[in-house]
Each structure stands twice: as structure tokens, then as C-alpha cells.
C-alpha positions in Angstrom: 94.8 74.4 123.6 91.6 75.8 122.6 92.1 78.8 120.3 88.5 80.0 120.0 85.4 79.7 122.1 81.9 80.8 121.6 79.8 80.6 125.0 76.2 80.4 125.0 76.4 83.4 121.5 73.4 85.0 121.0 72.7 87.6 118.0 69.9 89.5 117.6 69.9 92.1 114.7 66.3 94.0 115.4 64.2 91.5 115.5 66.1 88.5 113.7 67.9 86.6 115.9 70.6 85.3 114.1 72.2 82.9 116.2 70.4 81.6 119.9 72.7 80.5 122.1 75.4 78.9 120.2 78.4 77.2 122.0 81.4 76.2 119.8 85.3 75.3 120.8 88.3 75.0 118.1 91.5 74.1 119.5 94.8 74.1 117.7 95.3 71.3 114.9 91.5 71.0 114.4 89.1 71.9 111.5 85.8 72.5 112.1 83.4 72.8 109.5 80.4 74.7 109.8 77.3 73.9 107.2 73.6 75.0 107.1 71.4 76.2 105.0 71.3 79.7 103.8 70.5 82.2 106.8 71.2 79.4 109.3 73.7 82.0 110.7 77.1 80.5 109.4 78.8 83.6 108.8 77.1 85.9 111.6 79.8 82.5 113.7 82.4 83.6 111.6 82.1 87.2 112.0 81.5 87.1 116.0 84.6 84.5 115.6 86.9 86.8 114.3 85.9 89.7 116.5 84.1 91.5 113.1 80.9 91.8 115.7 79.8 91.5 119.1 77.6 89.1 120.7 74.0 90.4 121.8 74.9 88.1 124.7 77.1 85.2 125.7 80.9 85.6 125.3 83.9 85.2 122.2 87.1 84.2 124.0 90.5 83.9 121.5 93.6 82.1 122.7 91.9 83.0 126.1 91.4 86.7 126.0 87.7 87.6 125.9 86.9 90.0 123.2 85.0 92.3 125.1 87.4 92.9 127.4 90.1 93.7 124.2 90.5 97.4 123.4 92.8 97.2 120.4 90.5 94.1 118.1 92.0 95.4 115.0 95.8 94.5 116.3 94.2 91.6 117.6 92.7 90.5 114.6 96.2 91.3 112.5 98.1 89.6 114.9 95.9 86.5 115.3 93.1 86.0 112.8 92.8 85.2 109.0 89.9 85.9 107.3 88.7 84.8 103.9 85.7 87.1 103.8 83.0 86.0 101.1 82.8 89.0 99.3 87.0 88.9 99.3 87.2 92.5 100.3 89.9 92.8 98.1 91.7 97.1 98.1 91.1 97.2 94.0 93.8 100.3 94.1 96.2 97.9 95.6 98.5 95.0 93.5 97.9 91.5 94.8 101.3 91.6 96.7 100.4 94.8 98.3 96.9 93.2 99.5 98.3 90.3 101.4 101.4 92.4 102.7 99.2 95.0 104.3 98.3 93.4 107.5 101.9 92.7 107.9 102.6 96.3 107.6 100.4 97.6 109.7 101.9 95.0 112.2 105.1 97.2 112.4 106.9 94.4 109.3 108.9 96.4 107.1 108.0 96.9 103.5 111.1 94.5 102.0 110.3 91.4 104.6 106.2 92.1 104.1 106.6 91.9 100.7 108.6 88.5 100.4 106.4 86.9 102.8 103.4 88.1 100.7 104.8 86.7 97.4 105.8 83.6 99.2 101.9 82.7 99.9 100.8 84.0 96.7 102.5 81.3 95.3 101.6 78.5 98.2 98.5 79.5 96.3 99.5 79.5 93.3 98.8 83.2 92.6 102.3 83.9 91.8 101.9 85.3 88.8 98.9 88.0 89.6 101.4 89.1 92.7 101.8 92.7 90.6 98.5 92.7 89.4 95.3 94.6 90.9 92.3 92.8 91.4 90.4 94.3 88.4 92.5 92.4 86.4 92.2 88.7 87.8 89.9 86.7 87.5 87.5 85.5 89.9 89.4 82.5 91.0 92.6 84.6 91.3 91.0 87.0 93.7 90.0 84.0 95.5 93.8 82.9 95.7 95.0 86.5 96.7 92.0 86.6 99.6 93.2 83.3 100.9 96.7 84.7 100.3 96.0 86.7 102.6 94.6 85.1 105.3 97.2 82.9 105.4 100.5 85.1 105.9 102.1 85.2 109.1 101.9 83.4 111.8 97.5 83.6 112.7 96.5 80.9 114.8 93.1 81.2 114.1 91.8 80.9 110.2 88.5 81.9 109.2 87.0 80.9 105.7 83.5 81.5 104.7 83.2 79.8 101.2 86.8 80.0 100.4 86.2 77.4 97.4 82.6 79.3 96.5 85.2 80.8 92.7 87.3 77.9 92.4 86.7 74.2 90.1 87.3 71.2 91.9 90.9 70.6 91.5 92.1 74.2 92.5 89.4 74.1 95.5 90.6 70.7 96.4 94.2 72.4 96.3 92.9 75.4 98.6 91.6 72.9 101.4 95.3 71.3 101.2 96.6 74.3 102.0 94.3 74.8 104.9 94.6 71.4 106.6 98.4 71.4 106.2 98.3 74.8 108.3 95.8 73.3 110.3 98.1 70.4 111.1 100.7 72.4 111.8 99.2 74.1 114.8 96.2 76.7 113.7 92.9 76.6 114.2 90.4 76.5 110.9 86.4 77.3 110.8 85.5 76.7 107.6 81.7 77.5 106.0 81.0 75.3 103.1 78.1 74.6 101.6 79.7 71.5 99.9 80.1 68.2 101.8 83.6 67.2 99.8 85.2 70.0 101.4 83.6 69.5 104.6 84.7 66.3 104.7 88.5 67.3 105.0 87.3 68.5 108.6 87.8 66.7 111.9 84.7 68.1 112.5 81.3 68.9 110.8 78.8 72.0 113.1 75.4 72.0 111.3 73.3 75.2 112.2 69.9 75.8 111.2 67.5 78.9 112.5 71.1 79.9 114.5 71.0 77.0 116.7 73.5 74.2 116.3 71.1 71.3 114.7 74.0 68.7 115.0 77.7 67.8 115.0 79.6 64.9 113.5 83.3 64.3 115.1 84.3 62.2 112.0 87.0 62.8 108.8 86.4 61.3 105.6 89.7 60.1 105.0 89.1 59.8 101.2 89.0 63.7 100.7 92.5 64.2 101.4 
């Protein structure tokens, strides 16, 4: 079942066009991995992806509702998308716990069952012990664990990760793309930006852009990442 499709995506910001006609499909149980160089338009996919923005033209379908035809995107997005933004986006007034439970709350969970879900994948992550924390007080590698955290509760179909390794050594980041290929195995849908072929290799497949078009695609896992 194909979880996310991108038809013939076009994005023009003024006069950049930052993707030009772009086609993608991620079905459930896959990982796709998206690489490029820097302003290749990786994360203006993962933004259009998630429902963050709106084509200039072409269409964004998830679990086969087009997006343009979706009036509520931010239930949509709660209900159905995790996103590791690469900024984190982190609410520095709120604990660690109280940043991955919100989406759950404001999905109608109750505060006790939000909570215990939230500390549950804070330590999947091994963030447990920053759950009563606030972000000013981890470090950057443990915001990067609450972000993911985050992404990850509840039951998305569709992940979204744009450098979710970028604050992480090579053990812990190693650890993080685990995590997403287990959840990938068990039925979600991952598009992953890397800029690092050891994590891309962990996909099922690699998407290269470059000047927004897709340059190339390689349908083949390294079997020696995992």
C-alpha cells in the first residue's frame, strides 16, 4: 500500500524553483532515502511530504487522500505524520516528556496515557533520563533523541526525517536508524535526508536529487549497515 505519493511536484519560491517536476512513491515497510547536495531540494520533498507546504503544481496524495483536497492538515499531520524537523523545533518552555506527548494531546489522548506513551519512546531512544528535562538543558544529541521521540509516538504511518543523525556519533546515530527501520518493518513508511551514505545505506531505496530534479535512484540495501 503506497502511503505517500508525490506527482509530477513542482516548487517554485519567486523565482527559484526548488523542485521541477518530481515524482516519488513510499509504500508501507519501505525506506527511502533521499541524498543531494545542498539546495538540491531534499527538504522542500520532505516539507511538501508532510503537508508543511503546497506544491506550485502537481499533487501530494497520503494514504490516498490528496492534500489539497484536506481541510484539517494539522489533524492530519498528528494523526499520520512524524516529523524530525532539522532545526528540531523543540517548545524550550516544555520538559522533554511534555514535547513528545503534545501531539498526542492534541489528538484528544488524555494527559496520564500521553504521558506513558511519551516516556516509553523517550527511552526506545534512550532519552529516558532527560524525560523531565527542558531542552535548554540537554545537550545537542539529546534534543536530537526527544525530536525523534517525538516523531515516533503513536501509531504515524508515515516518518519523515531530515538529518535525524546530523547531532549524533556513529554508534548513537547507527542506534537511531535501528529504530527507524524496525518501525519501518513493522508497517510505516520512512523518507529519510542524509547526507551520509552509511545511513543511507540502511534504505531499500536511495532518491538522489540535484537542481530539484531526481538525478537518479538505486533500488538496493547494503546489508552490511544493519
Amino acid at each position: 500500500m503506497t502511503v505517500v505519493r508525490l506527482l509530477d511536484v513542482t516548487r517554485v519560491h519567486g523565482e527559484v524553483h526548488a523542485l521541477r517536476g518530481v515524482s516519488l512513491e513510499v509504500s508501507c515497510g519501505e525506506l527511502v532515502a533521499v541524498m543531494g547536495p545542498s539546495g538540491s531540494g531534499k527538504s522542500t520533498l520532505l516539507n511538501l511530504a508532510g503537508g508543511l507546504d503546497r506544491p506550485t503544481s502537481g499533487s501530494v496524495t497520503i494514504e490516498g487522500r490528496d492534500l489539497a483536497a484536506v481541510k484539517d492538515l494539522a489533524a492530519l499531520r498528528r494523526r499520520s505524520v512524524g516529523y524530525v524537523f532539522q532545526d528540531l523545533n523543540l517548545i524550550p518552555s516544555l520538559t522533554a516528556a511534555e514535547n513528545v506527548m503534545l501531539p498526542r494531546e492534541l489528538d484528544g489522548v488524555r494527559a496520564g496515557p500521553a504521558r506513558e506513551q511519551a516516556r516509553a519512546v523517550l527511552e526506545e531512544v534512550g532519552a529516558g533520563q532527560a524525560a523531565d528535562r527542558f531542552p535548554g538543558q540537554l545537550s545537542g544529541g539529546q534534543r536530537q533523541r526527544v525530536a525523534i521521540a517525538r516523531a515516533l509516538v503513536g501509531e504515524r504511518r508515515l516518518l519523515l526525517a531530515d538529518e535525524p543523525t546530523g547531532a549524533l556519533d556513529t554508534a548513537t546515530g547507527d542506534e537511531i536508524l535501528r529504530l527507524l527501520r524496525e518501525r519501518c518493518d513493522a508497517g510505516a513508511a520512512v523518507l529519510l535526508v542524509t547526507h551520509e551514505p552509511r545511513y543511507a545505506a540502511w534504505a531499500d531505496r536511495v532518491v538522489y536529487l540535484r537542481d530539484g530534479r531526481v538525478a537518479d535512484a538505486t533500488a538496493v540495501r547494503l546489508e552490511s549497515a544493519r
